[in-house]
VEXNUMI-491116 format. One record per residue (C-alpha): residue number from 1; y, x, z. Coordinates in pm, 1 decimal. Each point is the difference from the previous one (the first is absolute). Example, Ala and Ser with C-alpha at 12.3 -4.5 7.8 and 13.67 -1.06 7.14 Angstrom:
<rs>
1 -450.0 1230.0 780.0;
2 344.0 137.0 -66.0;
</rs>
This chain:
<rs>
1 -8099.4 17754.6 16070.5;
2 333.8 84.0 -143.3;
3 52.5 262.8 262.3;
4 -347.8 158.0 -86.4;
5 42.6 11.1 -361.6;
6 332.8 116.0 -18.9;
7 -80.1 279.0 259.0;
8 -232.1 150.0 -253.1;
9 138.3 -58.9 -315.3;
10 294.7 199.4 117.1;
11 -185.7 281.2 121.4;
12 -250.5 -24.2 -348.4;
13 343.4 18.2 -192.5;
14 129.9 292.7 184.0;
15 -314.0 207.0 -24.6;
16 31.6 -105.7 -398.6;
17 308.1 174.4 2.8;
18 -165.4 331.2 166.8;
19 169.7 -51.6 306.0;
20 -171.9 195.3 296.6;
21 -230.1 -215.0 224.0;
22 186.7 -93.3 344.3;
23 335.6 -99.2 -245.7;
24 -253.2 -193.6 -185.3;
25 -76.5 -172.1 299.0;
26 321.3 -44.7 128.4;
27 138.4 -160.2 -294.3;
28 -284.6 -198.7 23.1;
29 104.6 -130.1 333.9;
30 343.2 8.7 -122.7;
31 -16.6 -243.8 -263.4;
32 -234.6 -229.3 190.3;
33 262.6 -84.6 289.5;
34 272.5 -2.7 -251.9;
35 -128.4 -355.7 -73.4;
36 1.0 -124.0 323.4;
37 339.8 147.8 95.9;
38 151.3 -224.4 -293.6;
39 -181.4 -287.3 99.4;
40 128.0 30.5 316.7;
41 374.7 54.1 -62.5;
42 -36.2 -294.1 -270.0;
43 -147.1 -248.0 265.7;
44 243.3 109.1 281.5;
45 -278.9 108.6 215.7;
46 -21.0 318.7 225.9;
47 -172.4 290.9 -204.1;
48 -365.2 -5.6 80.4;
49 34.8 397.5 9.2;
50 189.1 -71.3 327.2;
51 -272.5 -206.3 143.1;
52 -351.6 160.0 163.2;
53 -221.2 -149.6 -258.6;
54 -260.6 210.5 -212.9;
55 195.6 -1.2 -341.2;
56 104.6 368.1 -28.0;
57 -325.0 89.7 104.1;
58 -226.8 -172.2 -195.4;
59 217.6 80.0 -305.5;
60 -24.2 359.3 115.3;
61 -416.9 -72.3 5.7;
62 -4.4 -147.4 -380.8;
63 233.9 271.1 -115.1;
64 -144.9 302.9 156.2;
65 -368.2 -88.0 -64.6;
66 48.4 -33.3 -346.6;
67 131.3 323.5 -43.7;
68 -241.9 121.8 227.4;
69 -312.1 -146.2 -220.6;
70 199.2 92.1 -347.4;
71 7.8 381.7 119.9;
72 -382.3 -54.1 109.4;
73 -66.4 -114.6 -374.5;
74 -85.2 -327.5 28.4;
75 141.3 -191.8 -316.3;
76 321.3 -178.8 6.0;
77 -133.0 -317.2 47.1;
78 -244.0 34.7 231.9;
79 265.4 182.4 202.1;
80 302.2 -265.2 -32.0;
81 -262.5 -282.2 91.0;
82 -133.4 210.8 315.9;
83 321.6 65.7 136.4;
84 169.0 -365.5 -95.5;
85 -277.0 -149.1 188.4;
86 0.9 228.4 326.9;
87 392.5 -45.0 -15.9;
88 -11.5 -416.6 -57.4;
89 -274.5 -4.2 243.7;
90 189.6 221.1 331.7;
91 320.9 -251.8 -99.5;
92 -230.5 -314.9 23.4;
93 -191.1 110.3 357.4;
94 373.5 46.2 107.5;
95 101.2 -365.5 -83.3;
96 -317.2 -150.4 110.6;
97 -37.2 173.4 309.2;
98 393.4 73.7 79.0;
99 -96.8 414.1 26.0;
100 365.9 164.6 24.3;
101 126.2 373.3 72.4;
102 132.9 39.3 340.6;
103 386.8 -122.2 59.9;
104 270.7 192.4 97.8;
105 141.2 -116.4 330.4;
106 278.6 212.5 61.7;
107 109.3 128.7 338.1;
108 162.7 -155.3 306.8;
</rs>
């Protein structure tokens, strides 16, 4: 849920600012894996950035639909609940059904 919400309120504070729409989103995405990069160095685990899972992704969904429905002109919060939900909900079907991006396997 964390992921989700911090996806879009980073991308709802950088269109506040007047920033353009795919920054928006970025910093969006940006300061939604920021979070799980420090929890990650703090516990001593591998960065889940480096693993396959959906995180980048579904923090890319969250972030980018809600600036995608804000420049539509659906309200605010109508918007940030939309695209928290979508993002909380593609990070969820990832855990419960173990969905991952395709590894890199390097050559022999």
């Amino acid at each position: 849920l964390g992921l989700a919400a911090y996806a879009v309120f980073g991308a709802a504070k950088a269109l506040s600012f007047g920033i353009p729409p795919v920054p928006a989103m970025l910093m969006g995405v940006l300061t939604a894996c920021a979070g799980g990069i420090i929890r990650d160095v703090l516990a001593g685990e591998p960065s889940i950035l480096m693993r396959p899972e959906l995180y980048v992704t579904a923090a890319a969904l969250a972030s980018g639909l809600h600036v995608g429905l804000t420049l539509l002109g659906l309200p605010l919060y109508a918007a940030s609940l939309i695209a928290a939900t979508a993002g909380f909900a593609l990070r969820g079907a990832a855990i419960r059904w173990k969905l991952a991006l395709p590894a890199y396997r390097g050559s022999r």
